[in-house]
LOTORTOR-705823 format. One line per 2 residues: their letters; for each residue x, y, z of N, C-alpha, C, O. Coordinates in steps of 0.001 Angstrom, whole numbers. Example, Ala and Ser with C-alpha at 12.3 -4.5 7.8 and 13.67 -1.06 7.14 Angstrom:
<pakes>
AS = 13190 -5690 7800 12300 -4500 7800 13200 -3300 7800 14236 -3319 8465 | 12850 -2250 7080 13670 -1060 7140 12900 30 7870 13409 1138 8039;
</pakes>
This chain:
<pakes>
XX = 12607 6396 -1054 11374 6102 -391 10225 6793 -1130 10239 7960 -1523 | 8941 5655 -1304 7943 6557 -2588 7080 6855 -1194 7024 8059 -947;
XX = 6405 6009 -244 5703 6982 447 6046 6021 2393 6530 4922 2664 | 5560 7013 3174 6218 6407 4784 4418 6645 5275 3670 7477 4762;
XX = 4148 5940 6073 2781 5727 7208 2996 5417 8354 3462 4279 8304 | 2943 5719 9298 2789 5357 10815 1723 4893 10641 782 5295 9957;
XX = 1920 3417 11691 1129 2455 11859 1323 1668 13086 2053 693 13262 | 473 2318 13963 584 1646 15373 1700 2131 16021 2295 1294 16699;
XX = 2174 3305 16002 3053 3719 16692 4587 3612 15572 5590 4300 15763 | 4431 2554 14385 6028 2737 14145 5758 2788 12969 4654 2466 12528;
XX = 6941 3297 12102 6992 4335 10887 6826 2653 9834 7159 1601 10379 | 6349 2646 8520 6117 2158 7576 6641 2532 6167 5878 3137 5415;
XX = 7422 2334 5913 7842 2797 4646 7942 1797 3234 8434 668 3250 | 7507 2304 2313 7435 1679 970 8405 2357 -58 8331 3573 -235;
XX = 9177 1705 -635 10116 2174 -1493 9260 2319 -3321 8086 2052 -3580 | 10454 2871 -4400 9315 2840 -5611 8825 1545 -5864 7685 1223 -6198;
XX = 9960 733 -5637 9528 -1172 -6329 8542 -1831 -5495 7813 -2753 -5861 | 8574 -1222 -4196 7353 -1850 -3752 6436 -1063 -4118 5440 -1749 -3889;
XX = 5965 183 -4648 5029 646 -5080 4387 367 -6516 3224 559 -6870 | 5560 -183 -7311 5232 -985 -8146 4788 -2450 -8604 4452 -3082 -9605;
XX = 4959 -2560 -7492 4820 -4251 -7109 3112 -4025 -6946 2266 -4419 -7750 | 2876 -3303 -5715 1522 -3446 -5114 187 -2899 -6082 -947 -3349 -5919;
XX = 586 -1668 -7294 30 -1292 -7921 -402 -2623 -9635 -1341 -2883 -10387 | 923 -3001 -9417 404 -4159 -10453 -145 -5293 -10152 -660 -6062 -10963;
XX = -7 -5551 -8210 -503 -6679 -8162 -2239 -6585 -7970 -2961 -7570 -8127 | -2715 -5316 -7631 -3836 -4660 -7661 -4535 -4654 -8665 -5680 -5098 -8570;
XX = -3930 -4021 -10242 -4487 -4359 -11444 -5067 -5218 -11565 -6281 -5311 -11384 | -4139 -6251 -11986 -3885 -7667 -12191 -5201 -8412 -11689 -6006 -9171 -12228;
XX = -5039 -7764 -10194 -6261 -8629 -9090 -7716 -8198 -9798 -8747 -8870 -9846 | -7529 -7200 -10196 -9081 -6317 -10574 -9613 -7073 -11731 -10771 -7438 -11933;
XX = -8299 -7279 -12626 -9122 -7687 -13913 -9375 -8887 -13507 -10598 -8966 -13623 | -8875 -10188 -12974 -9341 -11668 -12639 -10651 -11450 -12082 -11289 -12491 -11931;
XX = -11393 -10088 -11635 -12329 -9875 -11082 -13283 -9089 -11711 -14224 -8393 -11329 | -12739 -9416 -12889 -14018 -8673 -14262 -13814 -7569 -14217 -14857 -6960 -14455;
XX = -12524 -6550 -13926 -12700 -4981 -14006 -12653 -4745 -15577 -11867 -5494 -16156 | -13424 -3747 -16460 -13301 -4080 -17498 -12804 -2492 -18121 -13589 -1580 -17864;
XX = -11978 -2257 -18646 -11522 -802 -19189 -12715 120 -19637 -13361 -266 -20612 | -13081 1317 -19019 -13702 2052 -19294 -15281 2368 -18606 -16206 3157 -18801;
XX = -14905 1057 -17545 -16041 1185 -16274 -15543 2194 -15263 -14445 2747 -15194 | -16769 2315 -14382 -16415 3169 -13522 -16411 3065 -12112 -17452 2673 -11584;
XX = -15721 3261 -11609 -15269 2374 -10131 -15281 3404 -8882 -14489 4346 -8860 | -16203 3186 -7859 -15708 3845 -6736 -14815 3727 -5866 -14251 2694 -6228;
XX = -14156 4180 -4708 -13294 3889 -4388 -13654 4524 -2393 -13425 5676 -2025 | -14105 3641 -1661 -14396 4131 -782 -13106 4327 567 -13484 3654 1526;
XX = -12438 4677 719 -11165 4170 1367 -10538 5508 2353 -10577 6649 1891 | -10004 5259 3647 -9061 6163 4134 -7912 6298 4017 -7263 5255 3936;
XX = -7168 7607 3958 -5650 7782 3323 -4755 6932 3836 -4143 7245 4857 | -4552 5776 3232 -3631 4890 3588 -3060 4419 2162 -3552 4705 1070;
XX = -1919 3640 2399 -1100 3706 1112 -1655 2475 158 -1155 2074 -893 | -2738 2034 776 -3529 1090 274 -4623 1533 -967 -4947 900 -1972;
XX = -5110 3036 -429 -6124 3782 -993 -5121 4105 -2776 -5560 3933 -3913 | -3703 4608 -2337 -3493 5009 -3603 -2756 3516 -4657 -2746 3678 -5877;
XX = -2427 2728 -4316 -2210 1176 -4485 -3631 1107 -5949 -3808 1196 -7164 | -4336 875 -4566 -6179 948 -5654 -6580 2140 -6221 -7591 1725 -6786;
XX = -6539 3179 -6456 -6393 4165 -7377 -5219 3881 -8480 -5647 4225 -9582 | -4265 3516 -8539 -3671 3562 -9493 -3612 2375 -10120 -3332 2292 -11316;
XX = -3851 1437 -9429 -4127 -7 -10031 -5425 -265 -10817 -5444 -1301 -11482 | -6773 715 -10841 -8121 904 -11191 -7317 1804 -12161 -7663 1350 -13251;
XX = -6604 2631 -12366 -6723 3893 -13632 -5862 2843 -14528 -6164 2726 -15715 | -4578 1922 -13870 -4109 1152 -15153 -4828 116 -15524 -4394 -564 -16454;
XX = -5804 -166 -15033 -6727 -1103 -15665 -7751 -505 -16966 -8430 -1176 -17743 | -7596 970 -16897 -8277 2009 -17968 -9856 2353 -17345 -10857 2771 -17929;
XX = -9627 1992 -15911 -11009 2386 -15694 -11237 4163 -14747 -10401 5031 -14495 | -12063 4123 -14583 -12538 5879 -14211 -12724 5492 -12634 -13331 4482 -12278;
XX = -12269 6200 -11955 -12470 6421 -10171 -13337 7604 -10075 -13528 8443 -10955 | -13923 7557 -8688 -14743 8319 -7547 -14498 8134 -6483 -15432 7472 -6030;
XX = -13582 8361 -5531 -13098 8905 -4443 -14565 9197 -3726 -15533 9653 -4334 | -14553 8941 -2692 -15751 8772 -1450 -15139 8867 -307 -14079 8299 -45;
XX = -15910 9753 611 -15226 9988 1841 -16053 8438 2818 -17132 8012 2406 | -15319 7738 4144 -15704 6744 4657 -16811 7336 5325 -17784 6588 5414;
XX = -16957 8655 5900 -17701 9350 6683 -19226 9667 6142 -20124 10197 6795 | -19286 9193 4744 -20796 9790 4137 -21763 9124 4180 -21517 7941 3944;
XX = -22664 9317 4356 -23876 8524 4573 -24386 7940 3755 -24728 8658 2815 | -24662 6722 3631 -25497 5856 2584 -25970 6300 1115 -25598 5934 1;
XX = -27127 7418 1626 -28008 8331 446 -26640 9092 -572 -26860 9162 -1781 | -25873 9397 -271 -24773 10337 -518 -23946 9154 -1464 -23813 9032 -2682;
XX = -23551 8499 -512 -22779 7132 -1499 -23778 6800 -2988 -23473 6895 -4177 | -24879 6442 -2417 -25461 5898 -3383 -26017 6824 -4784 -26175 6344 -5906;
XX = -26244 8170 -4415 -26555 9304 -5291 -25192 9201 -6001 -25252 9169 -7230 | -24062 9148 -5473 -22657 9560 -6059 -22437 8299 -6804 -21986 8467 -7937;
XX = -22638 7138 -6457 -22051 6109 -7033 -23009 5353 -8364 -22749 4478 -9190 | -24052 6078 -8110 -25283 5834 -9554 -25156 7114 -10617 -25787 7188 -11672;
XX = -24188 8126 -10110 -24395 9132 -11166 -23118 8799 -12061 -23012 9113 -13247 | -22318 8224 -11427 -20687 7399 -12431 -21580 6260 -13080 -21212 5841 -14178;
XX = -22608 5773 -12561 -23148 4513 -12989 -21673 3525 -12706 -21050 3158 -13702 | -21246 3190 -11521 -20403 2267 -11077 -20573 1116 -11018 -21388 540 -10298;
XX = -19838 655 -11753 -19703 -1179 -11501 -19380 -1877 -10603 -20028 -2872 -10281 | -18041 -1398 -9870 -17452 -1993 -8738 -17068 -1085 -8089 -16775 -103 -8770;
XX = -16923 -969 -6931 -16652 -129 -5753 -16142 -810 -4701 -16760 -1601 -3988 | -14481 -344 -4572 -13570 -458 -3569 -13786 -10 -2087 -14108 1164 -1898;
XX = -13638 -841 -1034 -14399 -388 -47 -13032 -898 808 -12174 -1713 467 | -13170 -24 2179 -11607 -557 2908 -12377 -1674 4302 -11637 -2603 4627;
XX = -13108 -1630 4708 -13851 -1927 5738 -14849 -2976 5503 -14773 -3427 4360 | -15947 -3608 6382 -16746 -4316 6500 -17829 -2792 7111 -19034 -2984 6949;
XX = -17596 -1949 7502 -18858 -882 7994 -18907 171 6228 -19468 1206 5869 | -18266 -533 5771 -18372 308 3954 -18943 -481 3132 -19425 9 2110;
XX = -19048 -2125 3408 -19708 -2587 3102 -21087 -2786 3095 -21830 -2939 2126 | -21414 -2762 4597 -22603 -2580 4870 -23732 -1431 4263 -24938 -1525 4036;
XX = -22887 -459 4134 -23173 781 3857 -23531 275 2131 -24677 409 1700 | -22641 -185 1431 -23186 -420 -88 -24830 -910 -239 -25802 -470 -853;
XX = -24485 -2503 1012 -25744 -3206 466 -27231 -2807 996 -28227 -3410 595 | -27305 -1501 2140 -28193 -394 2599 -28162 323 1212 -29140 1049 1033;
XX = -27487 291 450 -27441 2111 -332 -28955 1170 -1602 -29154 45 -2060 | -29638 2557 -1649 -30764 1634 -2486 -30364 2115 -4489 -29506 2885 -4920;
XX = -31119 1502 -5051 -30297 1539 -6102 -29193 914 -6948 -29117 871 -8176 | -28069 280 -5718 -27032 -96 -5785 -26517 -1412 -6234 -26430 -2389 -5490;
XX = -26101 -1388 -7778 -25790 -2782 -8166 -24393 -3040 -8550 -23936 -3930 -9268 | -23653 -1823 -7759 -22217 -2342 -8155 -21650 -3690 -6823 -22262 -4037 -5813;
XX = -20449 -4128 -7285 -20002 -5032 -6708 -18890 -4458 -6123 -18258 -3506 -6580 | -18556 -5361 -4590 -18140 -4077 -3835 -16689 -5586 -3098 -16851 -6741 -2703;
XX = -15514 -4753 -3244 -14574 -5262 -3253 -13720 -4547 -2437 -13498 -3340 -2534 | -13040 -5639 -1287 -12514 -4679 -55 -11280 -4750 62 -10820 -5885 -63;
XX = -10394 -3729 307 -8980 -3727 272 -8285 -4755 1340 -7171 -5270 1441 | -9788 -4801 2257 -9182 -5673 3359 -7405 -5493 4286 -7057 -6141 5273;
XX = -6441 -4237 3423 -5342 -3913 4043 -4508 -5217 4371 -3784 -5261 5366 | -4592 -5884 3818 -3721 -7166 4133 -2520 -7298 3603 -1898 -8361 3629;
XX = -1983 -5942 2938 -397 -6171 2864 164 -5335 3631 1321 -4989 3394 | -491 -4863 4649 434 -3871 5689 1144 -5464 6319 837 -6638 6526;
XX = 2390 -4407 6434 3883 -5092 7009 3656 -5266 8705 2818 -4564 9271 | 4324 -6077 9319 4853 -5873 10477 4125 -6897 11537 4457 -6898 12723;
</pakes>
């Protein structure tokens, strides 16, 4: 077992091959979506096994992450995500979204995990 989540009351577990599965199918997804090696990508997301899926699927694409807490405020996002000079920024939510297209400054493109391979 590579990592376990409770989810809604019952345990979730992912083995290595599914961790390999989800991390390449993540890549894969990024580049059909113009991720380009050596950009720099935020990553707005809560600890879910989704968050590290897209972290490791963004570093094998050769690109650079910034980790963002969901809790920060707009000004904060946007100071943080113009000083990487970010291209695209991973967001888990529709209230992280919102938050991008408020953030002023902000011309990365913002792409949501949406969590749609949780099981069950």
């Amino acid at each position: 077992m590579a990592i376990r989540e409770k989810a809604y009351g019952i345990c979730q577990t992912y083995n290595w091959q599914d961790y390999l599965r989800y991390v390449r199918q993540a890549g894969l997804g990024l580049i059909a979506l113009g991720f380009r090696r050596g950009e720099a990508v935020g990553l707005i997301t809560d600890n879910h096994p989704e968050w590290l899926f897209s972290e490791l699927g963004v570093q094998a694409v050769g690109c650079v992450t910034l980790n963002l807490f969901t809790s920060a405020v707009v000004e904060r996002l946007s100071a943080s995500l113009n000083r990487i000079r970010a291209t695209f920024v991973i967001v888990q939510d529709q209230e992280q979204v919102d938050k991008m297209i408020a953030a002023p400054g902000n011309s990365a493109m913002c792409v949501t995990s949406s969590l749609s391979i949780r099981r069950g």
